[in-house]
LUMNU-709596 format. One record per residue: residue number from 1; residue in one letter; x, y, z of N, C-alpha, C in turn. Coordinates in steps of 0.001 Angstrom, whole numbers, plus 500000, padded with zeros to 6 digits. Atoms other than C-alpha are relative to their C-alpha. Layout:
<votis>
<voti num="NUM" residuo="A" n_X="X" n_Y="Y" n_Z="Z" ca_X="X" ca_Y="Y" ca_Z="Z" c_X="X" c_Y="Y" c_Z="Z"/>
...
</votis>
This chain:
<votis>
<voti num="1" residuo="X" n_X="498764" n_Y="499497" n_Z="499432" ca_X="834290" ca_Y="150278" ca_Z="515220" c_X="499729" c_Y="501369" c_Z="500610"/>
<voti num="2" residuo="X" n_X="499656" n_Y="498729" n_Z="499664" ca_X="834291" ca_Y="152770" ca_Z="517540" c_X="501238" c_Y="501478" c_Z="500141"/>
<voti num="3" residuo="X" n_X="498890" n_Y="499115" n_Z="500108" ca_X="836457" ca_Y="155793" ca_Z="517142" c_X="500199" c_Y="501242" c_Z="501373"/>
<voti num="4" residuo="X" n_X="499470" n_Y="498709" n_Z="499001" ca_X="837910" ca_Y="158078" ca_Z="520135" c_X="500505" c_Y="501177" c_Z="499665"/>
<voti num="5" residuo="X" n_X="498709" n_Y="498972" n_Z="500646" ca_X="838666" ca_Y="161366" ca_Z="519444" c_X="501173" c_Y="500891" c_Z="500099"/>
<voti num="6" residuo="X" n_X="498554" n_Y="499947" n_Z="499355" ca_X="841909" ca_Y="162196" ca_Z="519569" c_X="500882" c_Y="498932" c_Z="499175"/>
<voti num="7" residuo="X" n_X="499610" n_Y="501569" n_Z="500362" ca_X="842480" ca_Y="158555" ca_Z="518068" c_X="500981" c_Y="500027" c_Z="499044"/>
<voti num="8" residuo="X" n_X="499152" n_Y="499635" n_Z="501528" ca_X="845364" ca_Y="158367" ca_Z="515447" c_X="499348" c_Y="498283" c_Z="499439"/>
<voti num="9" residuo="X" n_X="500229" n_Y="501037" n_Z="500434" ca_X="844197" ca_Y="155615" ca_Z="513014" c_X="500712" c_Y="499857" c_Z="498707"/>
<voti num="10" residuo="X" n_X="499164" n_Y="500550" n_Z="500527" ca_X="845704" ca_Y="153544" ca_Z="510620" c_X="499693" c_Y="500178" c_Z="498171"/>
<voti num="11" residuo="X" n_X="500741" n_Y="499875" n_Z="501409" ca_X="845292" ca_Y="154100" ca_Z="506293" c_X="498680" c_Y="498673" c_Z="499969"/>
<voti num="12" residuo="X" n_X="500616" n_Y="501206" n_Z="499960" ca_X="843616" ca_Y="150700" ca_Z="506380" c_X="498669" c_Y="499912" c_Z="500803"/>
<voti num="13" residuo="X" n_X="501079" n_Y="499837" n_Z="499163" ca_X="841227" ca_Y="151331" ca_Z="509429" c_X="498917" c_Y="501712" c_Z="499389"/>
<voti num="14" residuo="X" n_X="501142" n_Y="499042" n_Z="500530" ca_X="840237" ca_Y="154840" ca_Z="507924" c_X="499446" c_Y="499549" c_Z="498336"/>
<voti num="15" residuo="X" n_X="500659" n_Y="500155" n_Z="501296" ca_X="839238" ca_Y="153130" ca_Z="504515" c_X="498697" c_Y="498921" c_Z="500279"/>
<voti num="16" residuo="X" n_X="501099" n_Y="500509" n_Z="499796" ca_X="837090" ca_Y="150521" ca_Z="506368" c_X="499202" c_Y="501199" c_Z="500596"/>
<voti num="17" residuo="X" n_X="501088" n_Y="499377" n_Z="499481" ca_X="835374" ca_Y="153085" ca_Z="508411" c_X="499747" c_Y="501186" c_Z="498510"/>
<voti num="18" residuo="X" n_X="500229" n_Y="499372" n_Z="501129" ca_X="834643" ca_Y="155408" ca_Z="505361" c_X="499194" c_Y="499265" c_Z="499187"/>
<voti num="19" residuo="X" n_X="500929" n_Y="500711" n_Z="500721" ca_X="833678" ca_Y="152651" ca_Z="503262" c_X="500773" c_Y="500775" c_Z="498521"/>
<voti num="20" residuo="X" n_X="499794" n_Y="499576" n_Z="500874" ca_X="836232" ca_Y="153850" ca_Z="500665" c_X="501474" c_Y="499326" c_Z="499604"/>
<voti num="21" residuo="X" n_X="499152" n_Y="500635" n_Z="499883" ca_X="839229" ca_Y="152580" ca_Z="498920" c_X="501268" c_Y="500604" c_Z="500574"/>
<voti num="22" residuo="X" n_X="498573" n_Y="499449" n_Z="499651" ca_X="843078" ca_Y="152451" ca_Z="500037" c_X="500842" c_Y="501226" c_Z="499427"/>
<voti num="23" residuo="X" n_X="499071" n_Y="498407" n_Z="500536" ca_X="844159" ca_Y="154974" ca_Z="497466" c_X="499296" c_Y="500994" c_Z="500239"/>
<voti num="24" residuo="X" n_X="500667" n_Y="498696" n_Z="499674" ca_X="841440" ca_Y="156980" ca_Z="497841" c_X="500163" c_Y="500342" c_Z="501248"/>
<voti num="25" residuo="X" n_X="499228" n_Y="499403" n_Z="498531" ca_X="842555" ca_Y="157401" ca_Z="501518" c_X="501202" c_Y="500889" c_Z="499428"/>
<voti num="26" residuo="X" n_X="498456" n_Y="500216" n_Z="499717" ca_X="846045" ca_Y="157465" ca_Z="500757" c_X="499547" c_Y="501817" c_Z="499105"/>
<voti num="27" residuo="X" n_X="500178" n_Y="498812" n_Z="500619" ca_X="844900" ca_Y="160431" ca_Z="497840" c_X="499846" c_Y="500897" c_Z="500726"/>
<voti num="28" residuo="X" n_X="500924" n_Y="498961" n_Z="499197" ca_X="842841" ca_Y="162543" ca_Z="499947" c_X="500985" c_Y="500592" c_Z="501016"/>
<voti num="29" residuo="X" n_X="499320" n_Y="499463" n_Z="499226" ca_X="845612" ca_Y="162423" ca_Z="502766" c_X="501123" c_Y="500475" c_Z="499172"/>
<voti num="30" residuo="X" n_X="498967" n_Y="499641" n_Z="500869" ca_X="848516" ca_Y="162913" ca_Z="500063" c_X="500040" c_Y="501550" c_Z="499866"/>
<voti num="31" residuo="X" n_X="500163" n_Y="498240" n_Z="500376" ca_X="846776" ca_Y="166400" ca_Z="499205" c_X="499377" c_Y="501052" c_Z="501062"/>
<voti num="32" residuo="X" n_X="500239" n_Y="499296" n_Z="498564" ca_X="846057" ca_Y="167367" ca_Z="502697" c_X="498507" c_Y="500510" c_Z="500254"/>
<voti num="33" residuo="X" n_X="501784" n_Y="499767" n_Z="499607" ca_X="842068" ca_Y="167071" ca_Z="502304" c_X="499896" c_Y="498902" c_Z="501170"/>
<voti num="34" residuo="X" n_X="500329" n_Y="500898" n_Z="498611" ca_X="840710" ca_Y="165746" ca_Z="505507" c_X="498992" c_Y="498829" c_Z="499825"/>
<voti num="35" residuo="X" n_X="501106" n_Y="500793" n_Z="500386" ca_X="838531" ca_Y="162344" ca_Z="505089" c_X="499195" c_Y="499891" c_Z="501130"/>
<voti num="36" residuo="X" n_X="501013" n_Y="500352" n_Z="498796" ca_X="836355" ca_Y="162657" ca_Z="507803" c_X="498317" c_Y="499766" c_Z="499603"/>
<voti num="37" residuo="X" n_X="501347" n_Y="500493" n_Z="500014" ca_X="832958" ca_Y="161681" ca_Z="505778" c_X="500492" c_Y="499832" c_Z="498267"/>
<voti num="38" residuo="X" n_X="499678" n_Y="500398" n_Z="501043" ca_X="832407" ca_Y="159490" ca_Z="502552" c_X="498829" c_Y="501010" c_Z="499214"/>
<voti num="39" residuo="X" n_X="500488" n_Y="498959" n_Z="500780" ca_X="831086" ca_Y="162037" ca_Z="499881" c_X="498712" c_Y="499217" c_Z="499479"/>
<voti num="40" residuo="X" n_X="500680" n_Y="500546" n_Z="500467" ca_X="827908" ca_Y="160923" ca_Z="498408" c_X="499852" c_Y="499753" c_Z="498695"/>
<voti num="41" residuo="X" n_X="499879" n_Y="500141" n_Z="501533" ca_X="827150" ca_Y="159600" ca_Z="494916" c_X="500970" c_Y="498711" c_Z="499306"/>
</votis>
């Protein structure tokens, strides 16, 4: 999937591209941390 930037994307589309789950999106945006890379470990 390519991403444009600028792009607004969807909870669902940023948990496939991440490679992380739905809450953990949903968390991360809840507390106003930015998910722009999956943490390692």
């Amino acid at each position: 999937m390519a991403i444009i930037e600028g792009e607004i994307l969807m909870l669902d589309e940023v948990a496939v591209h991440l490679k992380a789950g739905r809450r953990t999106v949903y968390r991360l945006a809840s507390h106003g941390q930015p998910a722009t890379r999956k943490r390692r470990g």
